[in-house]
Structures are given as structure tokens and as C-alpha cells.
N, C-alpha and C positions, 0 to 999 in steps of 0.2 A: 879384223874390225869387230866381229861378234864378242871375241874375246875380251876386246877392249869396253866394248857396252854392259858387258857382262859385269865384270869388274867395277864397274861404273856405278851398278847398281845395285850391288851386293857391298861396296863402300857406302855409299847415300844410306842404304836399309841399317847400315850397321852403327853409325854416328849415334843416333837417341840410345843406343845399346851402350853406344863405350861413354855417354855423358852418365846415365844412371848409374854405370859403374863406378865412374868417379868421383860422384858424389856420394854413396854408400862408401867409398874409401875414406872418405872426407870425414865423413858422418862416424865410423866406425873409429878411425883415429881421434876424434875429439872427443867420444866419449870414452875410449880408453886411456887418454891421459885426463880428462875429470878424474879416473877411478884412482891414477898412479898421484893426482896432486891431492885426493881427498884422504888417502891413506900416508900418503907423507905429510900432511896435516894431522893426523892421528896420531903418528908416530911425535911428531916435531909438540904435541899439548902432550902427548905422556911424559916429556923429557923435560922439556921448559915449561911446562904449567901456565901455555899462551898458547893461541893461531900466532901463525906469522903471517904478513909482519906485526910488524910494533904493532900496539892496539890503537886503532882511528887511521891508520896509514891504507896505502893501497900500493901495489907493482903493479905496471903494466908490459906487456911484453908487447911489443908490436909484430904483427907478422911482416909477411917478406916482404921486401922493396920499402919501408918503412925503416928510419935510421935505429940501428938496435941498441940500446943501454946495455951495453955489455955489462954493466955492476947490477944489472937487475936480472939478467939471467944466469950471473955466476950467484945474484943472492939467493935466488931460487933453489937451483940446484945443490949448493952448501946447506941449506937452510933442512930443505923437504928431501934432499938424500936423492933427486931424479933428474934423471934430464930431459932439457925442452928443447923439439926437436924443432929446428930453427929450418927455413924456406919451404914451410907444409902452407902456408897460404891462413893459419891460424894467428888470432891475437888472444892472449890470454892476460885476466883481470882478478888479481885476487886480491880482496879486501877483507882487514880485520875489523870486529863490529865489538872490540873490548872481549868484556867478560861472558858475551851472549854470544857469539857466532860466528863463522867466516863464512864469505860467500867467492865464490867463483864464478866468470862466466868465459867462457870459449866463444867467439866469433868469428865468423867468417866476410865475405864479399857475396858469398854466393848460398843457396840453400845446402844445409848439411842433413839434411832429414825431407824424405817424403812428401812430406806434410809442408814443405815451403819455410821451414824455421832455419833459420839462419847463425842460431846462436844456442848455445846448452849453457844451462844454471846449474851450478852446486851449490850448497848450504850446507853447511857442517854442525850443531849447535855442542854447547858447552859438554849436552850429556850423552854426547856421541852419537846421537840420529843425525841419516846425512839424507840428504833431500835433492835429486839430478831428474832435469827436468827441459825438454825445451824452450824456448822462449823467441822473441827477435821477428 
């Protein structure tokens, strides 16, 4: 019985441990694919002399349990040369701004940082300053 009490509350002390873990997973994951879609955006304007997409368009990727556009995540990964890793609990938003900029934003349901932000921004501009930022 002590054994069981024991356990009892050495699981209870240990839940805020394995929640903070999981959100620095969270956290850690969206902004390493910021990095992988803001360099295959770099790659994809040195080649075709544009962001993708089209310029004024946007993709949206919905995260899990959200119905997936399959031609948007195959456009992606053809387009930007990466893959987007599909039931991480992420939705990702890239938008082309023409001639000036593409922006990016990662979101979640839940906080992916610290600090209660629930969502990370990229910005890419024309002369290659890139700009990753929380936000949400």
C-alpha cells in the first residue's frame, strides 16, 4: 500500500515535468521547421526569382484532425524541397507578399513557448533578411 502511495505521488509531482517537456518539444519543432521552410524559400527565389506561392496567394496546411489538402502539402514539399511533418499538432501559413516578402506563421492549440505564445512568425524580404519571431 505504501508502495502504491508512493507512486501516487511521485506520478502527480511528475505531470507539470512531462507537460513543460512537451511543450519545449512543441516549441523546438516549430521553430525548426520555420528554419527548414525559410531556407527552402531561399533556395526556391534563387531558382525561380519569386517566394512561393504564386505572388498574392497563400497555403494553408491544417494540423491534425483538420481535413488535409493533400495538393497543398505535396505543393509544398515539391516547391521548398521539405517535408511537413503531418499529426505534430501544427498548422502552418505561408503567404506571398509579391515582389516585397513572404511571411510564415506556425500555430498551434496550445502554447509553444514559455512565454504563452502560441504561434511563431517568419518573414523573409526580397533581400534576404529573414525576421522569426513569436507571436499569437
Amino acid at each position: 500500500m505504501v508502495v502504491i502511495a508512493i507512486l501516487g505521488i511521485l506520478a502527480v509531482t511528475a505531470m507539470p515535468f512531462y507537460q513543460t517537456w512537451l511543450q519545449r518539444a512543441y516549441g523546438s519543432e516549430a521553430t525548426l521547421m520555420m528554419k527548414k521552410i525559410m531556407d527552402g524559400q531561399i533556395m526556391y527565389y534563387l531558382d525561380q526569382n519569386q517566394f512561393f506561392p504564386v505572388a498574392g496567394q497563400f497555403i494553408v496546411v491544417p494540423s491534425e484532425g483538420s481535413p488535409s489538402p493533400a495538393t497543398a502539402i505535396q505543393d509544398v514539399e515539391n516547391a521548398l524541397k521539405i517535408t511537413l511533418p503531418q499529426g505534430h499538432n501544427l498548422e502552418y501559413l505561408i503567404t506571398n507578399y509579391g515582389d516585397y516578402y513572404c511571411y510564415v506563421i506556425i500555430r498551434a492549440n496550445f502554447p509553444l513557448f514559455k512565454d504563452g505564445h502560441k504561434e511563431l512568425h517568419g518573414q523573409l524580404e526580397k533581400g534576404g533578411a529573414t525576421y522569426i519571431f513569436p507571436g499569437g
